[in-house]
N, C-alpha and C positions, 0 to 999 in steps of 0.2 A: 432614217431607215432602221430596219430591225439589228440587233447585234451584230456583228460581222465578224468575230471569232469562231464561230460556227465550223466543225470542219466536215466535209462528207460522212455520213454512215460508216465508208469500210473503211476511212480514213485514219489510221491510228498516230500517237505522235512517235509510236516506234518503227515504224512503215513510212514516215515524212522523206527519208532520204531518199529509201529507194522507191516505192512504189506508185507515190502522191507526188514525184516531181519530174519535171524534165528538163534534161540537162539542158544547158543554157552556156556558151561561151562564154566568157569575161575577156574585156577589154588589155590593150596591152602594159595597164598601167599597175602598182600594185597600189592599193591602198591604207590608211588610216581614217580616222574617227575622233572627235573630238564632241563635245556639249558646251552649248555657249547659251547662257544665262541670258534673256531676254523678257524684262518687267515692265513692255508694253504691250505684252499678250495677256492675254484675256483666256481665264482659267483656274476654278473654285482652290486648286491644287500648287501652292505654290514650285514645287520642282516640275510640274509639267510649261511652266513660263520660262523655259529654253526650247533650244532647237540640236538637234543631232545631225552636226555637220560630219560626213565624208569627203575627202579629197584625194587625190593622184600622190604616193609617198614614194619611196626606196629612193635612188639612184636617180637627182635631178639634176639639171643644171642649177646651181646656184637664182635665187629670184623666184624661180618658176612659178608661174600662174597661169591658172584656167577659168574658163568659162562658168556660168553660175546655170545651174538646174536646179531648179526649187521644185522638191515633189511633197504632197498632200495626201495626207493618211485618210484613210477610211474611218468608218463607225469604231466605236473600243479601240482607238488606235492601230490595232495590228501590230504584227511583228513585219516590220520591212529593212533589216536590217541587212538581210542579203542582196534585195532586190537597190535598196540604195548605195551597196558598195560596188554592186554591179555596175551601175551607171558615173559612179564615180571613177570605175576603171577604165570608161572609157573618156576620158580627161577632161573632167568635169569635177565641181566643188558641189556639191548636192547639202544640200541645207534639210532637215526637215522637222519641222514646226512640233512640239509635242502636247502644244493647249488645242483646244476643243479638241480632248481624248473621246467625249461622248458628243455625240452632234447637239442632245441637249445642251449642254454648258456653253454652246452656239446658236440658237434659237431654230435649235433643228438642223444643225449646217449650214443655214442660209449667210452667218455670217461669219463662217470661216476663211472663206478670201480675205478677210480683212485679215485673218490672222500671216497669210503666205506674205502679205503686204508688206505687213510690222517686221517680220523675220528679213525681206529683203532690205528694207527701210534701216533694220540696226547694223546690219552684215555691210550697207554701204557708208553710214554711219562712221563704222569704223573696220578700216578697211585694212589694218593690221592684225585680224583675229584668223584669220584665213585665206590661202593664197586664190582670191580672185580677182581673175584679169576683169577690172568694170571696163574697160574699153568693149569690150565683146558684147554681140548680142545674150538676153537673158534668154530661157526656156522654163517650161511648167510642164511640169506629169502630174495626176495623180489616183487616187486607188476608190473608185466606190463615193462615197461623200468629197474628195479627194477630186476624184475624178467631175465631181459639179464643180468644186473649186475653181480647178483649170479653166472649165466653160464659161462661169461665172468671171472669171479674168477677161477671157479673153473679148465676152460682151461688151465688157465694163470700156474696156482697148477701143473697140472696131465701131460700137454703139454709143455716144456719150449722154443721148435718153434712156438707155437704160439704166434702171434704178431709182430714178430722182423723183418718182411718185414715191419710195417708201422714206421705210425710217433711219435705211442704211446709207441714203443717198451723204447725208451732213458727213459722215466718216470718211470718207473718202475724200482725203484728201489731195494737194495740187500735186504734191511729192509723191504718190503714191499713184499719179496720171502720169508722172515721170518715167516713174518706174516699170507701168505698162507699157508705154512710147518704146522701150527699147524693149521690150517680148516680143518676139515673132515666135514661138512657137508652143500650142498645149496642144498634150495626152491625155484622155478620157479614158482611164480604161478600168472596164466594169462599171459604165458611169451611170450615177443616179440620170431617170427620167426629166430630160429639161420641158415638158411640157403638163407636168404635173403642179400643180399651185401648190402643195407642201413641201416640194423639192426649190423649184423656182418662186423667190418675192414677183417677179416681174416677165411676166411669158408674153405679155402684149408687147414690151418693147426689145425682147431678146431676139439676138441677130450674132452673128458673127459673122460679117460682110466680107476682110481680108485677109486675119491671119489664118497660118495653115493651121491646121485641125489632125488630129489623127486617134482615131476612136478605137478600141479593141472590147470585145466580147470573147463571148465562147459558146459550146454549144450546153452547159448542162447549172449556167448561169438563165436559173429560169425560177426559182424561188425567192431568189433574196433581191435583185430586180427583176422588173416585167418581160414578158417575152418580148425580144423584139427593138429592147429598151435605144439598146446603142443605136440601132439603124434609125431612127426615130429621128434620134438626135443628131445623127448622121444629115438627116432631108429639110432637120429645121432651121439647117444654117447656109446659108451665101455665099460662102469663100470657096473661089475658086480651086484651094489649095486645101483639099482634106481625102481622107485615106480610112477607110471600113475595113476592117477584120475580124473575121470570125474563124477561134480555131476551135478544132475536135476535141472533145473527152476533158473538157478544162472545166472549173467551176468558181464560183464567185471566190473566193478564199486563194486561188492558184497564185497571184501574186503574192501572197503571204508566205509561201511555204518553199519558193525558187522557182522561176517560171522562163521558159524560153523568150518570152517579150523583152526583157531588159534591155538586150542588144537590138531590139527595133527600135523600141521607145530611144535608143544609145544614137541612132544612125539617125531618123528622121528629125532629131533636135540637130545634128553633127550638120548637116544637109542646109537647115533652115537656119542657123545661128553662124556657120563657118563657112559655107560655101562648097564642104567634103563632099565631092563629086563619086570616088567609089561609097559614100554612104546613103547617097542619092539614090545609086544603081541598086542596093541593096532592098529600097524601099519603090521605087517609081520603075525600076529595070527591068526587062522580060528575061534573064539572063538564070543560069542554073540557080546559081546563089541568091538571088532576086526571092521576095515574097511572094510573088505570084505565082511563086514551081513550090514552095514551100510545102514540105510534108505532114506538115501542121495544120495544113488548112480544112477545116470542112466541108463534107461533101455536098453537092446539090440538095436541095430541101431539108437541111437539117437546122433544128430549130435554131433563133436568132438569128439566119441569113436573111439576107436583106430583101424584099421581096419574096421570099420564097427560094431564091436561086444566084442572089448575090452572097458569095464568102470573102470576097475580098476586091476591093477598089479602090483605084490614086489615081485619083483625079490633080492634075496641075496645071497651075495658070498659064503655062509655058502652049496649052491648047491640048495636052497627051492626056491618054485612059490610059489603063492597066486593067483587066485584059479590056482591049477595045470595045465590045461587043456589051459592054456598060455604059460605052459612054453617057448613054441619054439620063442615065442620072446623075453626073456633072451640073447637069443644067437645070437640072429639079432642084426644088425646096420646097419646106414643107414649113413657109415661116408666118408667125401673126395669125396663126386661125386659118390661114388663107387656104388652107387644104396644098394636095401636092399635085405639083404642076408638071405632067411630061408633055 
């Protein structure tokens, strides 16, 4: 995809605090940051062959360790520097990979997954570099090229033909199926088109049949992806367990700059990896605090809703919609060419 440091027209970087962002909670952890050197990634530059781990800091119990959330940067990198100590505050080790800074140096992106792989692959490697509990389930976010990442996993997880016509399939290794086996949970958000063949190697055998899903858009993300993009990819997947959202006045870059998402992307891994029931309600809940009363959401017909009039669904295998009156796209897909089926 095209550059993605790009920022809005009225968007200045002296105006980023106040006018370009919105406040966003943090978690109740405080944070640090570390860079851990990794010379199995793949990347022209050699200081971009590390990754820029966050974790939970201040006042611990002695040992303490957390869960692993591996998040995937966009086109030009980005600056996510806020958005991953956000996630780390909410008691998570957030890893994030700093090679294929350009999706070229990745054969377009297409084989960036491999890179979230390598980073997961040395961090269990050696498991003294950062406090992560591997006993726990893994999670994946990621931002734009990022965000195919995630989807690109989680195919790789739920699908085991996908891929194996190309020339990515030999890379993938047994250890690196392992390492899928215990992800249950990616974030798409702002995600490249998975039904494009220069985004996607493999759209015939792409599926994500189980794990949960959770896609985010916005409404003024319509230049840098396609209109539409997320819901798309929202209908071309299977699992019973995935979640659309589209919010108001955001734009492709929002994640870059502090974006109220953090703490969702924070709750629907917490939900899916821990079993966090109030983080459940927050994402799947009809309840005030719930996403679905969310004042962030966009309004009927505003562009990138889903259909025309879908801004937000969570669907779960459990048999529940959010708001009900969706349900029947639960039960739709739009996968294999097949066209979409209500």
């Amino acid at each position: 995809m095209m550059f993605r440091l790009q920022l809005p027209a009225f968007c200045t970087f002296a105006s980023i605090l106040a006018a370009c962002t919105s406040a966003a909670e943090d978690g109740p952890y405080q944070t640090n940051c570390t860079t851990v050197p990794i010379e199995t990634l793949t990347d022209p530059w050699p200081q971009n062959r590390s990754a820029r781990v966050c974790f939970p800091a201040g006042i611990l119990p002695k040992g303490s360790k957390f869960p692993l959330h591996l998040f995937a940067h966009g086109n030009a990198g980005g600056v996510y520097h806020g958005l991953q100590q956000q996630l780390a505050s909410f008691g998570f080790v957030v890893p994030a990979y700093l090679s294929c800074w350009f999706d070229a140096s990745c054969n377009n992106g297409e084989s960036s997954f491999l890179e979230a792989l390598k980073t997961i692959e040395h961090l269990e490697q050696n498991p003294a570099l950062v406090p992560i509990d591997f006993a726990k389930p893994y999670t994946v976010s990621g931002h734009s090229t990022g965000a195919r990442v995630a989807m690109m996993l989680a195919a790789v997880k739920d699908t085991p033909e996908y891929l194996q016509g190309t020339k990515f399939a030999s890379a993938v290794t047994d250890a690196m199926r392992s390492i899928l086996q215990k992800t249950v949970a990616f974030v798409g958000d702002h995600s490249d088109p998975m039904d494009d063949p220069k985004q996607n190697p493999d759209i015939q055998k792409y599926d994500i049949s189980k794990s949960a899903v959770f896609l985010i858009t916005d409404t003024q993300d319509n230049l840098i992806e396609p209109t539409g993009a997320s819901w798309k990819n929202f209908m071309q997947i299977s699992t019973p367990d995935k979640v659309f959202v589209n919010f108001k006045g955001d734009h492709h870059v929002s994640p870059n700059l502090g974006h109220h998402e953090g703490p969702l992307i924070a709750y629907f891994c917490r939900y899916h990896a821990l079993g966090d029931l109030e983080a459940r309600w927050k994402i799947y809940g009809n309840g005030d605090s719930s996403l679905v009363n969310s004042n962030f959401l966009a309004p009927p017909g505003a562009t990138n809703n889903g259909d025309g009039n879908v801004t937000f669904l969570a669907c779960a295998s459990e048999g529940l919609t959010e708001p009900e009156k969706f349900a029947r796209y639960c039960t739709s897909k739009l996968a294999k060419g097949l066209g979409i089926v209500v």
